[in-house]
C-alpha positions as CSV (number, residue, x, y, z in Angstrom):
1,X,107.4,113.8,94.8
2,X,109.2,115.3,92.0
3,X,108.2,118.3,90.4
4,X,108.0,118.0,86.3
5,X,108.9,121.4,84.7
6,X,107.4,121.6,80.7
7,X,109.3,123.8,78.9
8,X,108.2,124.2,75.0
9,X,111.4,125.4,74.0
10,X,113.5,121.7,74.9
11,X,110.0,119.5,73.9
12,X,108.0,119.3,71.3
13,X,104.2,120.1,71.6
14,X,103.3,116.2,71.7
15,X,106.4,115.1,74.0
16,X,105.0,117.8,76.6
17,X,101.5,116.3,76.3
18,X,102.7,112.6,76.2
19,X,104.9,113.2,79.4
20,X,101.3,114.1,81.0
21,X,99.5,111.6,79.8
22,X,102.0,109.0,80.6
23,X,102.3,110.6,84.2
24,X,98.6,110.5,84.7
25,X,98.6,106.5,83.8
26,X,101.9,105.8,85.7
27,X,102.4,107.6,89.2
28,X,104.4,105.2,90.6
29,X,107.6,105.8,92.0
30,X,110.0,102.6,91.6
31,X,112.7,102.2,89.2
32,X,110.0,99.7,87.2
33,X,107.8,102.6,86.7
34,X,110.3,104.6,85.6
35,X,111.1,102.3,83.2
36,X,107.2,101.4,82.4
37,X,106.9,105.5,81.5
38,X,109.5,105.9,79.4
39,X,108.6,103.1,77.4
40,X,104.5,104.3,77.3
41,X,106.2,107.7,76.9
42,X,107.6,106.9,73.6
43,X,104.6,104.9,72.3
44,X,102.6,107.9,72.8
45,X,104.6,110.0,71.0
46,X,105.1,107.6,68.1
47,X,101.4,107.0,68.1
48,X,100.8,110.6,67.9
49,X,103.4,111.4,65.2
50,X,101.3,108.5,62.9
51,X,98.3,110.6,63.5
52,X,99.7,113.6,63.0
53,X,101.4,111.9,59.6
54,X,97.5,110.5,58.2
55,X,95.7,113.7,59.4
56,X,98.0,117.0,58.3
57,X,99.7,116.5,54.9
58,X,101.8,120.0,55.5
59,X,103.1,119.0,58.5
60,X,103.7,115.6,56.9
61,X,105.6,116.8,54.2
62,X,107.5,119.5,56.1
63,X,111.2,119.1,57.2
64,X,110.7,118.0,61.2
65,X,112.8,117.0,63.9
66,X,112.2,113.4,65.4
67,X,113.4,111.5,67.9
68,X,114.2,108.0,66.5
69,X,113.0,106.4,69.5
70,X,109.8,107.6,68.0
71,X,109.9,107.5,64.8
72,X,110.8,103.9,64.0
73,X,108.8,102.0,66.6
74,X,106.5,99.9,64.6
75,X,102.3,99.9,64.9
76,X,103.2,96.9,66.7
77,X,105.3,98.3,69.4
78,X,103.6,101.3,70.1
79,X,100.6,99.2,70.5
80,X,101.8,96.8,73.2
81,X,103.2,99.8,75.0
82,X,99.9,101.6,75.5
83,X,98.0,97.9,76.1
84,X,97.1,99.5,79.9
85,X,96.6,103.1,78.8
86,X,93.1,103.4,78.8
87,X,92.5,101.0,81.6
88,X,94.8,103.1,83.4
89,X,93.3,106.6,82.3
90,X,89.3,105.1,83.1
91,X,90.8,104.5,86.8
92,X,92.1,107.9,86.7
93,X,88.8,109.6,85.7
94,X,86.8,107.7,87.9
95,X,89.3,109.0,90.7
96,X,88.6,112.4,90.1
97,X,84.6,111.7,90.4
98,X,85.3,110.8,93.6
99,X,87.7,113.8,94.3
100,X,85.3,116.5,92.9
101,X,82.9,117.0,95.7
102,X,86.1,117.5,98.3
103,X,87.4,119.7,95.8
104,X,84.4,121.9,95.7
105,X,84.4,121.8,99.2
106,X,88.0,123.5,99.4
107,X,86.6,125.6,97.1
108,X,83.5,127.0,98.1
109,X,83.9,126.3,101.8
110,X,80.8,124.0,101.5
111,X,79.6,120.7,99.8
112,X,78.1,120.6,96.3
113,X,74.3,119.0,96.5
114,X,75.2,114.7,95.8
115,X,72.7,112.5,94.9
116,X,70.5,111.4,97.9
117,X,72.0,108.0,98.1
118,X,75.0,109.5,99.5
119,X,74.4,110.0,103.1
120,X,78.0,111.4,104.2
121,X,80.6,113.0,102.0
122,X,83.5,109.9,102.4
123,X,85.8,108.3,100.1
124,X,83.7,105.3,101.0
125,X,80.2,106.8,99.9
126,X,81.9,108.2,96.4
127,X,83.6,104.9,96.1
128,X,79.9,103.3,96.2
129,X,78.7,106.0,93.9
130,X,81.0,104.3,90.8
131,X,80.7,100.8,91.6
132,X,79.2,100.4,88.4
133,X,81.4,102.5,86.3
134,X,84.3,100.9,88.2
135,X,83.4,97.4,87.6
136,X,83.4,96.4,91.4
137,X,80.8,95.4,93.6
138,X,82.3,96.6,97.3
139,X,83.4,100.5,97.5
140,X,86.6,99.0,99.5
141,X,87.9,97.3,96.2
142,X,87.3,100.9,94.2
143,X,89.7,102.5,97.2
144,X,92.3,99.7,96.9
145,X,92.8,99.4,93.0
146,X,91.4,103.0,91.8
147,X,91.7,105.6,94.6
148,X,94.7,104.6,96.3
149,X,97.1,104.4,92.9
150,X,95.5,108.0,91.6
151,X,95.9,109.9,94.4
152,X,99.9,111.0,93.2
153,X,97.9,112.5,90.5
154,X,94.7,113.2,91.8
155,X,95.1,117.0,91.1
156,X,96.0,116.4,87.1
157,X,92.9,114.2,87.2
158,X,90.8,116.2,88.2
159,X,92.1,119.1,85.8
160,X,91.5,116.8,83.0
161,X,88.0,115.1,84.0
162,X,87.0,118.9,84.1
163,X,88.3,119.3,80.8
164,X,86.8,116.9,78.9
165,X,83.4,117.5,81.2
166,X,83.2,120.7,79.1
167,X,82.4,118.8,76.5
168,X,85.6,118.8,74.5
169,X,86.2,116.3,71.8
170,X,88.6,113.3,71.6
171,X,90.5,111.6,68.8
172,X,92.7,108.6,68.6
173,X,93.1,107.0,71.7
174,X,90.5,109.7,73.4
175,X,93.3,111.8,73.8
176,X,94.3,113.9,70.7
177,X,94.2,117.4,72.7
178,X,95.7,116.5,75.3
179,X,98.7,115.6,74.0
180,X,98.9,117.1,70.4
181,X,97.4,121.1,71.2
182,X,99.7,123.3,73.4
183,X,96.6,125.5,75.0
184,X,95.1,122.7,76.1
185,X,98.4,121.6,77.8
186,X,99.0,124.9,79.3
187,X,95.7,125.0,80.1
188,X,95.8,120.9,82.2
189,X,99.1,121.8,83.9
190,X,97.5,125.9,85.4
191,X,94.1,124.0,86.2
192,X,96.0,120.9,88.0
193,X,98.2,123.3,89.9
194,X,95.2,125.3,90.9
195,X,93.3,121.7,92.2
196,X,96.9,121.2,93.9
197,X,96.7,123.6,96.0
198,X,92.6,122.9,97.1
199,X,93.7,119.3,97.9
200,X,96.6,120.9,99.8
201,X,93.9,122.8,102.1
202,X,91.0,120.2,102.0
203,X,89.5,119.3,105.7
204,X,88.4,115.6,104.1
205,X,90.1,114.4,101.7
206,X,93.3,113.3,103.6
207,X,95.9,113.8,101.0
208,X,99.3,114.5,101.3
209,X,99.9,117.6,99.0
210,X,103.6,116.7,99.5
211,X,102.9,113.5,97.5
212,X,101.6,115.1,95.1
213,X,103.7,114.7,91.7
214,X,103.8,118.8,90.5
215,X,103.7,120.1,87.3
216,X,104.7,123.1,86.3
217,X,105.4,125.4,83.1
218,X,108.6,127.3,82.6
């Protein structure tokens, strides 16, 4: 997998976070899914510049430099191209549930306590665990369409479930930090290369580290 380097001083603050986001929704690797990103890419950052346009009147009325690809997509079109976003970024969160107790595991060097339903730490027994939350009623169909598509991205998952577990609040779309604060980026990309490196040395979790698409800053 290719390795994404964010550099601050070629993107702005809300391209960097966008290109996570959008990476986060959209692991695949085919020339479609390149083509799917760039387009959810750009409807991100549109949407974001909007917000940023209603909700800071100095930064509205300050000289800026924009990408037209952003800054003339309508309400319309930036809507359409984030119609599987948060779909997408549920499946991704629901992922990382089932990642967290192998994570800890590489961790700690021993399991967290799971609810007594779960006899055996598996990707089965997790999957069971969010049947509801998934919208399924067999764990099999959670690993086909949910754990199978996240695990490119498992790590940066997990490094945002944790984030917003602490409690940290959302905006538009649920994901105003995440794309429009630079500490918080900084912060996603350092935590998702740390949970890169536990999946690389999990016993159980049975993912290819190499597959893995990286992130790093520069």
């Amino acid at each position: 997998m290719p390795t994404h380097c964010i550099d601050f001083n070629r993107l702005e603050v809300y391209e960097a976070g966008a290109l996570l986001v959008t990476l986060l929704a959209y692991p695949g690797e085919s020339r479609h899914d390149d083509e799917r990103r760039s387009r959810v890419h750009a409807s991100l950052c549109a949407c974001t510049l909007r917000a940023l346009y209603k909700t800071d009147l100095d930064w509205a009325s300050s000289l800026q430099l924009v990408k037209p690809t952003y800054a003339f997509q309508t309400e319309r079109d930036y809507q359409r191209g984030l119609s599987q976003l948060k779909r997408r970024l549920r499946d991704r969160m629901i992922a990382a549930r089932i990642a967290y107790p192998f994570l800890k595991e590489a961790e700690n060097g021993e399991v967290p306590k799971l609810p007594s339903s779960v006899k055996r730490l598996s990707i089965n027994a997790m999957s069971e665990l969010v049947l509801k939350d998934a919208g399924y009623s067999e764990p099999e169909n959670v690993e086909t369409r949910i754990w199978r598509p996240s695990r490119p991205v498992i790590h940066l998952a997990s490094a945002v479930h944790g984030y917003l577990h602490l409690g940290a609040e959302n905006e538009a779309l649920g994901l105003g930090p995440l794309i429009s604060r630079r500490d918080v980026i900084e912060y996603l990309i350092r935590t998702a290369e740390y949970c890169e490196r536990l999946v690389a040395s999990s016993r159980h979790l049975r993912v290819n580290a190499d597959k893995l698409i990286k992130l790093r800053l520069t």
